[in-house]
Structure formats: C-alpha cells, structure tokens
N, CA and C atoms as a LAMMPS dump frame, in Angstrom:
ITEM: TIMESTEP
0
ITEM: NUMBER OF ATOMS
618
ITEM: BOX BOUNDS ff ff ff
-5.0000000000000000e+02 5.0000000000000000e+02
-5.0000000000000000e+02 5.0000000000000000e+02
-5.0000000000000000e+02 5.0000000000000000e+02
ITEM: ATOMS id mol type element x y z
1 1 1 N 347.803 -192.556 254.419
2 1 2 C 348.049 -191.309 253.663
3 1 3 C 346.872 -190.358 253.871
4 2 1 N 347.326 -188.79 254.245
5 2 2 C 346.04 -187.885 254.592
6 2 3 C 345.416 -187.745 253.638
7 3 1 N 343.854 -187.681 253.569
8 3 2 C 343.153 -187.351 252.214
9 3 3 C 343.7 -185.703 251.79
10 4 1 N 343.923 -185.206 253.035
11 4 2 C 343.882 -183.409 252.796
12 4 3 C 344.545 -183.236 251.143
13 5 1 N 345.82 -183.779 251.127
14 5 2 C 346.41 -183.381 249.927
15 5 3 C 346.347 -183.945 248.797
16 6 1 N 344.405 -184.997 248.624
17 6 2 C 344.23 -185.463 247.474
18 6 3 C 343.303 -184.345 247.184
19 7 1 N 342.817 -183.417 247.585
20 7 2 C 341.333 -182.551 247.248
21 7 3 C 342.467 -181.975 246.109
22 8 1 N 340.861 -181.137 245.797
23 8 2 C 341.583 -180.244 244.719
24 8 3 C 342.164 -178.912 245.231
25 9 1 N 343.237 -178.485 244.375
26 9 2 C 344.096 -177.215 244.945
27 9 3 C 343.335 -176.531 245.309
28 10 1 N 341.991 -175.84 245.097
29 10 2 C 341.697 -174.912 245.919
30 10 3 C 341.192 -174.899 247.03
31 11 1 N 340.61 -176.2 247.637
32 11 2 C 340.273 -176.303 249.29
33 11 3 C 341.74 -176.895 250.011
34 12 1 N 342.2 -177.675 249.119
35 12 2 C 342.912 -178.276 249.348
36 12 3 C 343.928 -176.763 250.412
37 13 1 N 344.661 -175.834 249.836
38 13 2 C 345.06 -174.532 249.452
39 13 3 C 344.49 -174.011 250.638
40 14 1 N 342.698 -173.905 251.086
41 14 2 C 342.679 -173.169 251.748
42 14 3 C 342.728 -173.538 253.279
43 15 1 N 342.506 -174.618 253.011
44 15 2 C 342.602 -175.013 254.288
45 15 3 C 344.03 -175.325 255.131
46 16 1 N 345.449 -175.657 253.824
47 16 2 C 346.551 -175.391 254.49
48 16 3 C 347.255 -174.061 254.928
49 17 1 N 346.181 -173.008 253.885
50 17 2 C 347.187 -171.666 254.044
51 17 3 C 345.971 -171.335 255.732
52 18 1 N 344.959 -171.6 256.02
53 18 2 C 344.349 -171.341 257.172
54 18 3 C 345.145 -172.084 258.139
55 19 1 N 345.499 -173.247 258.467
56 19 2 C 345.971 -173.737 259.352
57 19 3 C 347.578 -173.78 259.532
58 20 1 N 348.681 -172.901 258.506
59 20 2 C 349.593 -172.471 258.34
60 20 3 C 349.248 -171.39 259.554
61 21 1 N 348.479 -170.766 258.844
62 21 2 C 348.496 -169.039 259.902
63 21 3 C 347.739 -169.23 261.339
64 22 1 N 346.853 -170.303 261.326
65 22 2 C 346.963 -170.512 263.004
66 22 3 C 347.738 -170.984 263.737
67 23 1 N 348.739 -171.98 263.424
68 23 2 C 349.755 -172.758 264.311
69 23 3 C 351.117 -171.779 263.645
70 24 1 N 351.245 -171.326 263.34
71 24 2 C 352.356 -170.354 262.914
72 24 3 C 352.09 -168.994 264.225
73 25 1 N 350.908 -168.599 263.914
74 25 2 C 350.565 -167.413 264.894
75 25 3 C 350.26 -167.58 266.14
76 26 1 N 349.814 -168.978 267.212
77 26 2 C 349.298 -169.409 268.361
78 26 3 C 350.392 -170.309 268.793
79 27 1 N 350.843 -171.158 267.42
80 27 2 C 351.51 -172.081 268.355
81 27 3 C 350.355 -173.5 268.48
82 28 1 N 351.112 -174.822 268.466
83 28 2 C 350.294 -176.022 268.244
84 28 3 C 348.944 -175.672 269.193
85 29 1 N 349.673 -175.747 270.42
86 29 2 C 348.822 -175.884 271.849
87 29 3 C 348.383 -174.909 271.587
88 30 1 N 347.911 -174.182 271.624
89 30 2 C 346.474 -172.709 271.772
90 30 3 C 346.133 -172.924 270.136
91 31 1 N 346.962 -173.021 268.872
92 31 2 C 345.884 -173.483 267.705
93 31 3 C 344.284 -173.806 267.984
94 32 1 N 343.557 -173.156 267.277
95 32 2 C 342.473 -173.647 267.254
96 32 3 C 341.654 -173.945 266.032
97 33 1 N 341.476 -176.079 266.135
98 33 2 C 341.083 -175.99 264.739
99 33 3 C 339.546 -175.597 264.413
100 34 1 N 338.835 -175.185 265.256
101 34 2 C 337.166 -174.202 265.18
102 34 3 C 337.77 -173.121 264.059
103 35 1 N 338.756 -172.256 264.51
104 35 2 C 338.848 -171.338 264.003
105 35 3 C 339.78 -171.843 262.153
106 36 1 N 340.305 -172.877 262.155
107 36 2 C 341 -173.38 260.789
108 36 3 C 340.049 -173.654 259.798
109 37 1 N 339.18 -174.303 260.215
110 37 2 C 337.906 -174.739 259.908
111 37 3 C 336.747 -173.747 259.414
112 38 1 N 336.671 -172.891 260.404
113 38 2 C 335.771 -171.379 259.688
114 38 3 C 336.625 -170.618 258.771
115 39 1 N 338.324 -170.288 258.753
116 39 2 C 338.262 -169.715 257.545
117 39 3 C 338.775 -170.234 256.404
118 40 1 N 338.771 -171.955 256.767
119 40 2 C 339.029 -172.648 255.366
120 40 3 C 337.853 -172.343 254.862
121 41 1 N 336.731 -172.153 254.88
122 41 2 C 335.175 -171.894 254.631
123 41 3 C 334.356 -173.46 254.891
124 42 1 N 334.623 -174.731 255.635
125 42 2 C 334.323 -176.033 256.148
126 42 3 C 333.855 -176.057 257.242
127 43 1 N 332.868 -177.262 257.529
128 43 2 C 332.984 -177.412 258.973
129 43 3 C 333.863 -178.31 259.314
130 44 1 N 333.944 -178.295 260.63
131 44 2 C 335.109 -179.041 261.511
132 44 3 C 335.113 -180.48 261.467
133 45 1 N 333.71 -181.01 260.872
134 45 2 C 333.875 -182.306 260.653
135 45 3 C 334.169 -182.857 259.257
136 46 1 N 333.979 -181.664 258.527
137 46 2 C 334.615 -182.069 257.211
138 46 3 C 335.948 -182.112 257.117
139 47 1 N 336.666 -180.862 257.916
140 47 2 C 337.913 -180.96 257.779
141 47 3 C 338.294 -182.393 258.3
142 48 1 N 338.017 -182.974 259.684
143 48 2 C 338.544 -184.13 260.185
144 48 3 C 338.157 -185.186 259.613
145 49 1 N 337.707 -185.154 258.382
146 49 2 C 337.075 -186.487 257.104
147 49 3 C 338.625 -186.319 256.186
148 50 1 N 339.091 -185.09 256.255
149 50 2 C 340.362 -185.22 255.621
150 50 3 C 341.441 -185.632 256.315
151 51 1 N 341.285 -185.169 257.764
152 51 2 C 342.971 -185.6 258.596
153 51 3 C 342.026 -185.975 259.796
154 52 1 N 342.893 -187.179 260.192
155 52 2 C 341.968 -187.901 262.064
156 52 3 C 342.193 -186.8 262.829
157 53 1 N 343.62 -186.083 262.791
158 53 2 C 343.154 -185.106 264.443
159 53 3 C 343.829 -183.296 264.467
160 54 1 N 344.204 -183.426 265.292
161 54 2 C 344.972 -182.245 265.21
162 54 3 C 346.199 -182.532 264.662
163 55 1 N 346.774 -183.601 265.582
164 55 2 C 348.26 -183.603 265.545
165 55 3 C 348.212 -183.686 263.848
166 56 1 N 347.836 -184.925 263.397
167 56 2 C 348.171 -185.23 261.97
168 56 3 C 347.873 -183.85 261.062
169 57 1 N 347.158 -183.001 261.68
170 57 2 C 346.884 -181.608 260.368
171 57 3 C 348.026 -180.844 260.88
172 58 1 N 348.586 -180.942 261.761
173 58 2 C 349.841 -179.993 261.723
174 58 3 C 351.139 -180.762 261.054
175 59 1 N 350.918 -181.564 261.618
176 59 2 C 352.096 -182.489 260.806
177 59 3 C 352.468 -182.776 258.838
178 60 1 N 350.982 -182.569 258.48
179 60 2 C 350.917 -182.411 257.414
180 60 3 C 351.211 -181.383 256.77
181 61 1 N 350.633 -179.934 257.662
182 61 2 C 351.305 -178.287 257.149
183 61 3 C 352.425 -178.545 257.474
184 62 1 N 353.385 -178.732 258.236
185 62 2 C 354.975 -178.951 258.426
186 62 3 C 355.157 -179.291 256.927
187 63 1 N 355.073 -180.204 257.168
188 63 2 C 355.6 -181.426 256.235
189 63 3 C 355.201 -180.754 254.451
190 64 1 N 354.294 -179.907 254.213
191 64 2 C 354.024 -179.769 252.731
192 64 3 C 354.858 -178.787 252.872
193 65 1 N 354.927 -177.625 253.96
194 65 2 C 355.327 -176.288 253.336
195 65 3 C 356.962 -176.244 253.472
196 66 1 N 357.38 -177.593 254.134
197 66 2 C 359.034 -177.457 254.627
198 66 3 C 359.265 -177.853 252.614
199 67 1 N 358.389 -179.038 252.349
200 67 2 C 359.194 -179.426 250.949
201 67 3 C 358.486 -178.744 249.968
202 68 1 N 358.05 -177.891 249.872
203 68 2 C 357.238 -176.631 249.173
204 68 3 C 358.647 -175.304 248.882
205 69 1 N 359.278 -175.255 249.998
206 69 2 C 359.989 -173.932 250.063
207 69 3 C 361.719 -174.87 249.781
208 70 1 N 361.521 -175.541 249.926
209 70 2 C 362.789 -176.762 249.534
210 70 3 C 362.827 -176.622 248.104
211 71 1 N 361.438 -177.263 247.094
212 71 2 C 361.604 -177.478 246.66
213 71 3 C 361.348 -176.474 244.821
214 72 1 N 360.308 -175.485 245.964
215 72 2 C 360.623 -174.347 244.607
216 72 3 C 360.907 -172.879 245.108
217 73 1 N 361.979 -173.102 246.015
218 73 2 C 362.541 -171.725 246.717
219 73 3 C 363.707 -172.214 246.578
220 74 1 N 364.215 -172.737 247.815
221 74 2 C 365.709 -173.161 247.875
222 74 3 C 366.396 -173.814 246.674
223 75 1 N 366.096 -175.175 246.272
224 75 2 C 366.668 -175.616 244.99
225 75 3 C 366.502 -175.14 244.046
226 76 1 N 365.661 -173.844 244.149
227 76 2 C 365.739 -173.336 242.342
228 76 3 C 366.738 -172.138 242.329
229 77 1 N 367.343 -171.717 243.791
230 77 2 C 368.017 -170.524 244.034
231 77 3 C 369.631 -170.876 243.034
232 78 1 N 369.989 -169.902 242.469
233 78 2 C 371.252 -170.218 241.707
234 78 3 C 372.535 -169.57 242.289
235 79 1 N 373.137 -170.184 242.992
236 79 2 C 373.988 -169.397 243.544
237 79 3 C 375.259 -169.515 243.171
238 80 1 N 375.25 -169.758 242.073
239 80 2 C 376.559 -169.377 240.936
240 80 3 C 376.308 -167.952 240.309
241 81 1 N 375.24 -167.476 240.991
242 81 2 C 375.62 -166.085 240.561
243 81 3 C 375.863 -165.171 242.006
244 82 1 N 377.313 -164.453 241.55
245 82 2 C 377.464 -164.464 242.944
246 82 3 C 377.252 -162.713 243.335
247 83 1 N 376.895 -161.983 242.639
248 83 2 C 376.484 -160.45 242.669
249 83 3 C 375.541 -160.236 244.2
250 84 1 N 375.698 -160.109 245.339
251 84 2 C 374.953 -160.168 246.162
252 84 3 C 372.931 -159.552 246.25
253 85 1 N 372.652 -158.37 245.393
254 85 2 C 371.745 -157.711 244.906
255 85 3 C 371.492 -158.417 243.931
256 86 1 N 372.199 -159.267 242.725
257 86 2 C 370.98 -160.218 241.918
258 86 3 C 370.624 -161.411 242.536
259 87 1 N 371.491 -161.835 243.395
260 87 2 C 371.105 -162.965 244.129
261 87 3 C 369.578 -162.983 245.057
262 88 1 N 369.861 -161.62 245.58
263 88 2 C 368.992 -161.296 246.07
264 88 3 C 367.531 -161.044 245.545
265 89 1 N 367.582 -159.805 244.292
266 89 2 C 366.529 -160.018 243.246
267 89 3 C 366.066 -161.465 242.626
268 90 1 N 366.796 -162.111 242.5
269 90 2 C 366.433 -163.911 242.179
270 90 3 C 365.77 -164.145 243.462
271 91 1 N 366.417 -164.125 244.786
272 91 2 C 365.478 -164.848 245.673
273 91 3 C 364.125 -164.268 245.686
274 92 1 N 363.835 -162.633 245.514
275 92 2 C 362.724 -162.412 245.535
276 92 3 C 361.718 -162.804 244.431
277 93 1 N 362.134 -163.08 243.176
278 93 2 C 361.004 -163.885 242.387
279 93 3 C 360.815 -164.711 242.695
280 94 1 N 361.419 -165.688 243.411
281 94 2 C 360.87 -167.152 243.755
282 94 3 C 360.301 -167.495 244.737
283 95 1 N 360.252 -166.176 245.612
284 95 2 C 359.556 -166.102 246.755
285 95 3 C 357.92 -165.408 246.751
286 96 1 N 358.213 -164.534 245.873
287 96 2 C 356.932 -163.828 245.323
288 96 3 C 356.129 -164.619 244.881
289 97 1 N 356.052 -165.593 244.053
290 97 2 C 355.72 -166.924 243.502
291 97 3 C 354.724 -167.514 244.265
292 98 1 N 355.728 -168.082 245.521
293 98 2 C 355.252 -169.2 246.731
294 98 3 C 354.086 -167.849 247.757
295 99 1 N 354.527 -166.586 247.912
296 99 2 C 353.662 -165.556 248.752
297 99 3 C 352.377 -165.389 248.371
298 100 1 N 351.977 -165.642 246.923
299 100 2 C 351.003 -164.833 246.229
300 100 3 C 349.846 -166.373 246.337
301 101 1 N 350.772 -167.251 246.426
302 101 2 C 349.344 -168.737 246.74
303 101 3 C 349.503 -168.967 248.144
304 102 1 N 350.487 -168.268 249.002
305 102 2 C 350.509 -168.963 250.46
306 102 3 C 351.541 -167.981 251.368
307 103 1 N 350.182 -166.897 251.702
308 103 2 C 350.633 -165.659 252.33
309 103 3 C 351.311 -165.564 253.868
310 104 1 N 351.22 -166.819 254.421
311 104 2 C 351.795 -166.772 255.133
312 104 3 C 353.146 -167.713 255.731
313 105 1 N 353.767 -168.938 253.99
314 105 2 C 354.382 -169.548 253.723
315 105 3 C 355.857 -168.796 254.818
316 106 1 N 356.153 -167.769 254.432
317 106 2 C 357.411 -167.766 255.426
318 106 3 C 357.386 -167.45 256.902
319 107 1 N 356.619 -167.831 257.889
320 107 2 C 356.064 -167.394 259.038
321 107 3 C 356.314 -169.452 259.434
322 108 1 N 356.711 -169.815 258.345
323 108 2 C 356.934 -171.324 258.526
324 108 3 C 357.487 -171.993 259.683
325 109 1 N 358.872 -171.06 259.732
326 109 2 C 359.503 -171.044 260.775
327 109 3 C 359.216 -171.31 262.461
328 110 1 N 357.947 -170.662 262.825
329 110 2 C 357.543 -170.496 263.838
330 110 3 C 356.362 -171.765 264.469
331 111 1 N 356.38 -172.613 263.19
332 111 2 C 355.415 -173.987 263.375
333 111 3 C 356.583 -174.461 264.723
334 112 1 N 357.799 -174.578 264.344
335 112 2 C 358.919 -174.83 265.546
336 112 3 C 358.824 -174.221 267.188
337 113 1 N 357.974 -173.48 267.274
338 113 2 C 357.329 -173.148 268.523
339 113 3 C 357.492 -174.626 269.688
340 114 1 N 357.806 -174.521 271.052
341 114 2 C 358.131 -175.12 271.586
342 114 3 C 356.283 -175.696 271.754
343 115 1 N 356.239 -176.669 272.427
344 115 2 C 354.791 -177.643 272.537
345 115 3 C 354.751 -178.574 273.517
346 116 1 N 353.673 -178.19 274.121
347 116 2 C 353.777 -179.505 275.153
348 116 3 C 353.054 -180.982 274.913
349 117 1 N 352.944 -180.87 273.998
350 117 2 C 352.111 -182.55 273.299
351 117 3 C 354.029 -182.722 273.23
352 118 1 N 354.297 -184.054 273.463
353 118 2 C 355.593 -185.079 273.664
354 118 3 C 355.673 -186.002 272.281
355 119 1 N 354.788 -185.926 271.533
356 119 2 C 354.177 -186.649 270.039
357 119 3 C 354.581 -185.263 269.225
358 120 1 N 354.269 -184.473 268.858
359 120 2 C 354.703 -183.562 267.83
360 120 3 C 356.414 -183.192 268.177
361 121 1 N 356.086 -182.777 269.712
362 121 2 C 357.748 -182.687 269.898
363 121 3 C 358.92 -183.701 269.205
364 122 1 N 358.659 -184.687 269.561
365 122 2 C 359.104 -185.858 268.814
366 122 3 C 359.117 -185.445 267.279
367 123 1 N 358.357 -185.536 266.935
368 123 2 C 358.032 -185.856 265.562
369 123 3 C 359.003 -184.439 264.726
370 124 1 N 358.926 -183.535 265.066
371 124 2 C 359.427 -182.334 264.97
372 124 3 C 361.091 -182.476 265.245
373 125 1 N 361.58 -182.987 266.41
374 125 2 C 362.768 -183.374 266.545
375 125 3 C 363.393 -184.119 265.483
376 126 1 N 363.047 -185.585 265.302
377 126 2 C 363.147 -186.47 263.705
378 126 3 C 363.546 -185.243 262.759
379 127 1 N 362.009 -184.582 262.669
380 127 2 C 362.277 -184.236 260.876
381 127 3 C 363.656 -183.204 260.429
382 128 1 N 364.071 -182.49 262.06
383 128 2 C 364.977 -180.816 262.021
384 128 3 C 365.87 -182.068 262.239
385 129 1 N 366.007 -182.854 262.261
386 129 2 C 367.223 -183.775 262.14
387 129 3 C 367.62 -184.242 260.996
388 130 1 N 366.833 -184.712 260.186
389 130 2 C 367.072 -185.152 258.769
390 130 3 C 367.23 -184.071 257.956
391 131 1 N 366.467 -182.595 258.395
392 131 2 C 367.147 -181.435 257.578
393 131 3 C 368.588 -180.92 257.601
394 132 1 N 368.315 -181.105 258.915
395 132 2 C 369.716 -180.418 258.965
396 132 3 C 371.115 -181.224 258.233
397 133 1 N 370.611 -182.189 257.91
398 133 2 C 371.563 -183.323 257.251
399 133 3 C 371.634 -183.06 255.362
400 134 1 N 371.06 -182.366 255.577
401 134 2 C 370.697 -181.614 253.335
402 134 3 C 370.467 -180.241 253.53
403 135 1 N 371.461 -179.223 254.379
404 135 2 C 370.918 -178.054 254.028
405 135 3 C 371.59 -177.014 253.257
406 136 1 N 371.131 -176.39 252.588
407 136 2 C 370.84 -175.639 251.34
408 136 3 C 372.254 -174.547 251.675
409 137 1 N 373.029 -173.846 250.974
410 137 2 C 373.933 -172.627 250.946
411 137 3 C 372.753 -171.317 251.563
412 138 1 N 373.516 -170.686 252.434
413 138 2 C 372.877 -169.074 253.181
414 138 3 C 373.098 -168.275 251.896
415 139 1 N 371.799 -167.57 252.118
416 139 2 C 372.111 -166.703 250.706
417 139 3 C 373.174 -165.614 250.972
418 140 1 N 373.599 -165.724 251.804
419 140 2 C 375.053 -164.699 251.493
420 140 3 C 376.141 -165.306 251.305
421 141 1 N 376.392 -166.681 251.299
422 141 2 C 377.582 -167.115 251.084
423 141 3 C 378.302 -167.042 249.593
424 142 1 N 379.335 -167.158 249.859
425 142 2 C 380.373 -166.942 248.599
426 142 3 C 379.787 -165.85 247.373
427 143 1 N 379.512 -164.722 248.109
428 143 2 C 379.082 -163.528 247.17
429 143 3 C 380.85 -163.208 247.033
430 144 1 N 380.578 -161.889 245.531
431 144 2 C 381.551 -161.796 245.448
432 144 3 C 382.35 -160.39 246.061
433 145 1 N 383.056 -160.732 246.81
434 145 2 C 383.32 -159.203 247.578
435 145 3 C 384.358 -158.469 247.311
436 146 1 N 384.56 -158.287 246.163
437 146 2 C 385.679 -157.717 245.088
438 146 3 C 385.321 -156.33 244.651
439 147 1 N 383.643 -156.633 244.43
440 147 2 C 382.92 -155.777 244.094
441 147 3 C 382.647 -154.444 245.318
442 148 1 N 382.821 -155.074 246.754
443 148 2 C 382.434 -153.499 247.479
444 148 3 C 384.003 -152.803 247.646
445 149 1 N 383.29 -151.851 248.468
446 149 2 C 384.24 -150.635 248.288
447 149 3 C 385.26 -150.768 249.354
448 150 1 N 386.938 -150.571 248.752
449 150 2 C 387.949 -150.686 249.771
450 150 3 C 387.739 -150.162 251.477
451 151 1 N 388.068 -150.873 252.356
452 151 2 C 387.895 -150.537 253.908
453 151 3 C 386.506 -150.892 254.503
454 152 1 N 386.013 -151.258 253.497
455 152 2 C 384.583 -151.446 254.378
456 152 3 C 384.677 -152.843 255.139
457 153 1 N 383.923 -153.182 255.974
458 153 2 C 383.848 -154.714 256.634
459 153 3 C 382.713 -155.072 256.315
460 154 1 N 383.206 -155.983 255.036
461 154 2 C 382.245 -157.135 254.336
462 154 3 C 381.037 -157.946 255.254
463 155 1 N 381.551 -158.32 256.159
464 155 2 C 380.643 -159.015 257.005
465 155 3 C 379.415 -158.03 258.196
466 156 1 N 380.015 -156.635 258.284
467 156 2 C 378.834 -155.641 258.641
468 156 3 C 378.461 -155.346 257.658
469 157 1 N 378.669 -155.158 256.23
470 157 2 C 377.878 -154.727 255.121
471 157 3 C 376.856 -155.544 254.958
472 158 1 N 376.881 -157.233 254.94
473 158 2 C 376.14 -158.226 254.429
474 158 3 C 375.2 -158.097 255.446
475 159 1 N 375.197 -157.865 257.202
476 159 2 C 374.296 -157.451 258.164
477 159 3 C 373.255 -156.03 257.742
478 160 1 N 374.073 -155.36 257.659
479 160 2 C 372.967 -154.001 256.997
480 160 3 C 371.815 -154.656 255.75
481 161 1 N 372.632 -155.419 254.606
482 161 2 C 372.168 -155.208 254.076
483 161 3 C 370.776 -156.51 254.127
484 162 1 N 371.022 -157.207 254.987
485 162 2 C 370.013 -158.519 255.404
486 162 3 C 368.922 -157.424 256.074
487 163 1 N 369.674 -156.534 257.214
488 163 2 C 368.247 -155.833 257.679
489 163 3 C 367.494 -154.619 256.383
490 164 1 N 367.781 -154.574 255.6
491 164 2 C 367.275 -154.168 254.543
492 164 3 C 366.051 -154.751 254
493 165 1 N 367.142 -155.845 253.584
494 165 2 C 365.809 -157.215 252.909
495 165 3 C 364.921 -157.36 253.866
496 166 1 N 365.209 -157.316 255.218
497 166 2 C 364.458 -158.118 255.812
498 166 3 C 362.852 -156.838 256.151
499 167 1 N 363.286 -156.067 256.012
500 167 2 C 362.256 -154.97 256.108
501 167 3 C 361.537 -155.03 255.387
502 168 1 N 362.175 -155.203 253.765
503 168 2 C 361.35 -155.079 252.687
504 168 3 C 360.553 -156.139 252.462
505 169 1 N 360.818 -157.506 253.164
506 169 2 C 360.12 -158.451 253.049
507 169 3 C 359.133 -158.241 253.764
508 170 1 N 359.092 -157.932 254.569
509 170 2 C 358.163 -157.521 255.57
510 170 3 C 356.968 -156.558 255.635
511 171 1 N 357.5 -155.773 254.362
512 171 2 C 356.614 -154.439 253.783
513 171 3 C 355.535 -155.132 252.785
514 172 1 N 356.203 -156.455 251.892
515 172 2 C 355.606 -156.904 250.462
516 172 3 C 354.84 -157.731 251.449
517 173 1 N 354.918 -158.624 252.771
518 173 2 C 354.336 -159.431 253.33
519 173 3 C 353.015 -159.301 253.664
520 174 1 N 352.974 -157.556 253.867
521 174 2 C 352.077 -157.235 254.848
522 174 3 C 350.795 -156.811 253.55
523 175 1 N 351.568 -156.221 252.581
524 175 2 C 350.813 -156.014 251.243
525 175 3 C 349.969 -157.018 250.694
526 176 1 N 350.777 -158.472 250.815
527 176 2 C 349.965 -159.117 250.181
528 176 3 C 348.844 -159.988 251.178
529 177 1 N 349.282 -159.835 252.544
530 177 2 C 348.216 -160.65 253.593
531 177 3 C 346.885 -159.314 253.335
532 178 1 N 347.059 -158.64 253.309
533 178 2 C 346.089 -157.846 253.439
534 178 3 C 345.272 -157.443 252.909
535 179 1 N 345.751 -157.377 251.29
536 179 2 C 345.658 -156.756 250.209
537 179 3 C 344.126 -156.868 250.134
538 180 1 N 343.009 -156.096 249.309
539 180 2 C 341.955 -156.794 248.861
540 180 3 C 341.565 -157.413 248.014
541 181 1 N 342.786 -157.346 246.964
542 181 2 C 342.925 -158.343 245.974
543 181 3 C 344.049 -159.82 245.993
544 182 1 N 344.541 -159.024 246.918
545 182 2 C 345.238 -160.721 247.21
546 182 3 C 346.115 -161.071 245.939
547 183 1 N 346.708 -159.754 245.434
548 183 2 C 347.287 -159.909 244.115
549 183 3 C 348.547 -158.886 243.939
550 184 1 N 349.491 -159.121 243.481
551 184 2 C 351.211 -158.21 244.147
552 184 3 C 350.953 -157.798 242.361
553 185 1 N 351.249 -156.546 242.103
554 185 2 C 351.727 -155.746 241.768
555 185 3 C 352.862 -155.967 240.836
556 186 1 N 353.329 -156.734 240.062
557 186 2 C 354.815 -156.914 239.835
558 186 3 C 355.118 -155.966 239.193
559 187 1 N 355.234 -155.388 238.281
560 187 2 C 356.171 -153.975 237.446
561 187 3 C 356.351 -153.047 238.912
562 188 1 N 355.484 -152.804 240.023
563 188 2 C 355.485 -151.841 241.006
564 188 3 C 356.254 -152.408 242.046
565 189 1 N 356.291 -153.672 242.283
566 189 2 C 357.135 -154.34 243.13
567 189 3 C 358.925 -154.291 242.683
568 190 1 N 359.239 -154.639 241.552
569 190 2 C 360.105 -154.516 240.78
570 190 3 C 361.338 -153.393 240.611
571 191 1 N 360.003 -152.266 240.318
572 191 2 C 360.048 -151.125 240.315
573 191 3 C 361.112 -150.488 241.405
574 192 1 N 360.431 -151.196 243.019
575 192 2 C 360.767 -150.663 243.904
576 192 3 C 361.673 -151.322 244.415
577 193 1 N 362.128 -152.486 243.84
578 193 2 C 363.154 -153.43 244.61
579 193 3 C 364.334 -153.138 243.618
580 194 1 N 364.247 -152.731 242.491
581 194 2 C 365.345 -152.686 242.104
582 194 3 C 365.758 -151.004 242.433
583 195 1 N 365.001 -150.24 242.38
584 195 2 C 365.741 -148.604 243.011
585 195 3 C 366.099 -149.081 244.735
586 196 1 N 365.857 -149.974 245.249
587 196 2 C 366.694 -150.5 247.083
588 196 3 C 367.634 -150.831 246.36
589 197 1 N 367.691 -151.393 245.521
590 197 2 C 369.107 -152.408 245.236
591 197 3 C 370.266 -151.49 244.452
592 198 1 N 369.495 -150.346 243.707
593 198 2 C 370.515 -149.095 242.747
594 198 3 C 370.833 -148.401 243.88
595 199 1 N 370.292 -147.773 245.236
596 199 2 C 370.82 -146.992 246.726
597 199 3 C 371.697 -147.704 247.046
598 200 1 N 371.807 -149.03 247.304
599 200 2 C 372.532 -150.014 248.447
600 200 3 C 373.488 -150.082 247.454
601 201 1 N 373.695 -150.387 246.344
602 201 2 C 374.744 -150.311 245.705
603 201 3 C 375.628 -149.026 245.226
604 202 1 N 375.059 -147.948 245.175
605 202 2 C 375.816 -146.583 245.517
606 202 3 C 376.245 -146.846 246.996
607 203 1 N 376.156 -147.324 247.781
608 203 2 C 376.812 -146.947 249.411
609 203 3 C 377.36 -148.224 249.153
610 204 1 N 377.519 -149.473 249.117
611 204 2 C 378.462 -150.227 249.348
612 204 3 C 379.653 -150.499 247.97
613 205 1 N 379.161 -150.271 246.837
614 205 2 C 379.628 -150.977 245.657
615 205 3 C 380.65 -149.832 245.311
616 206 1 N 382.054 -150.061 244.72
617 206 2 C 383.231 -149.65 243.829
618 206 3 C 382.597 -148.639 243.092
C-alpha cells in the first residue's frame, strides 16, 4: 500500500494535484517527476519515500482521482431530475467542489494518453475495462424534452447546448488555475451561470 495517501491532506493534496497536472499535461513518458517534486514544495527523494517509482505515482493519481470524481461527482449527480439546465446547475456544484481542492481534476481524462512503458499500458487497459462495466448515465440522458420548443431537433439543441457548458467550464477552469487566491467566487459564479441558463432557455424552452 502507497504511503502517498497516508500523509496528511495537505501534502498529501499537493503533491497529487502537482503530479495530476504533469502527466495530464506531458503525458506519462515526457512527465517529469523533478518537476512534481518542485511544485509539490519536496524533494525528489522524499517524494519516492512515499511511492517506489514513477509508474506507481501515476498509477496512484489514476486511481484516486478516477474514484474521487466517481465518487463525489458522478454518484451524487441526481438524475431524476430531469430539467436539462438544473441538471446541469447540479452538475456544476459538485464540480465546483472537487475544482476548488483539485484544479486540474477534470483534465483527468488525458492521464489516458497513449504510452510507451507496456506496464502502465496494461495496467490502464484492466482498469477502462472494469469501468466501463459500472458506468454512470450521460448527463443528457432522459432529460425532459416536452419542455423545448415545437420543431426544434432535440438532439442539435442538447449539442449547442454541451458547447455552451463546455465553454463555460472552461472559462471557471481557467479562473480558478490561475486565480491568486485560488478561491471561486460563488454568489458571482452563480450569478453568471444562472443568467447562461435564463438566455438558453429563452431560445430553446416553450
């Protein structure tokens, strides 16, 4: 068992949200743990007192942030409510949540970067196998489409309105990697997500 995830949350924290954003942004192979290591604020041999090598510290960011976003993103999502814009406002609190301790938590995706180590490949193969065997409802499914407006095509509306979100995620993303407080705004965030969601619903909604 890695020591990494007995420390306490805050090295513990920094050193996964540092080595999140290098193998997320480089990719395993060009990762560099010199550089994980300087901005966890550690040296390189402390970090490897917590995990034996490389492989095992990536394997470990996989592995926390896949059941991290599983387990207080996806399973807390309620999708018995089927209003497409509160669904949506719900996903963004629970995402705001996971952004504000781990700024670069949804960039997760890209740990999946192809690799030429034959050991992570592996290992990576396994785990998108056992996911794919428990996976979660798309947040657009079974919205209720009663609610938009006669003639439109439901399924280009739900496209517009993903590249919407997906902008805006992208706007709050950049806010909070950057920020100098490292701290979101909520009444202003709010503010502004629910006047996207009062527009988009004048153009698509009855």
């Amino acid at each position: 068992m890695t020591k990494l995830l007995d420390l306490n949350p805050q090295r513990r924290d920094a050193i996964l949200n540092a080595a999140l954003k290098e193998f997320s942004s480089k990719g395993y192979d060009n990762a560099s743990t010199n550089v994980i290591a300087k901005e966890a604020g550690i040296s390189k041999a402390l970090m490897f007192h917590y995990v034996s090598n490389k492989q095992e510290l990536f394997l470990v960011v996989y592995d926390y942030f896949f059941d991290l976003i599983k387990n207080e993103y996806l399973e807390l999502m309620n999708y018995d409510e089927k209003d497409i814009f509160d669904r949506l406002r719900q996903s963004y609190h629970l995402q705001i949540k996971l952004w504000e301790r781990y700024p670069w938590i949804f960039d997760f995706h890209k740990l999946l970067q192809p690799t030429k180590s034959k050991e992570v490949s592996k290992e990576l193969e396994n785990r998108v196998h056992e996911e794919h065997s428990s996976c979660s409802p798309k947040l657009f499914d079974g919205i209720e489409e009663a609610k938009f407006k006669v003639g439109l095509d439901i399924e280009k509306c739900k496209q517009f309105i993903l590249w919407v979100n997906v902008g805006f995620t992208n706007e709050i993303l950049e806010d909070i990697r950057y920020s100098e407080s490292q701290a979101i705004n909520y009444e202003l965030f709010v503010e502004k997500l629910d006047g996207y969601f009062d527009e988009l619903r004048k153009i698509y909604y009855k």
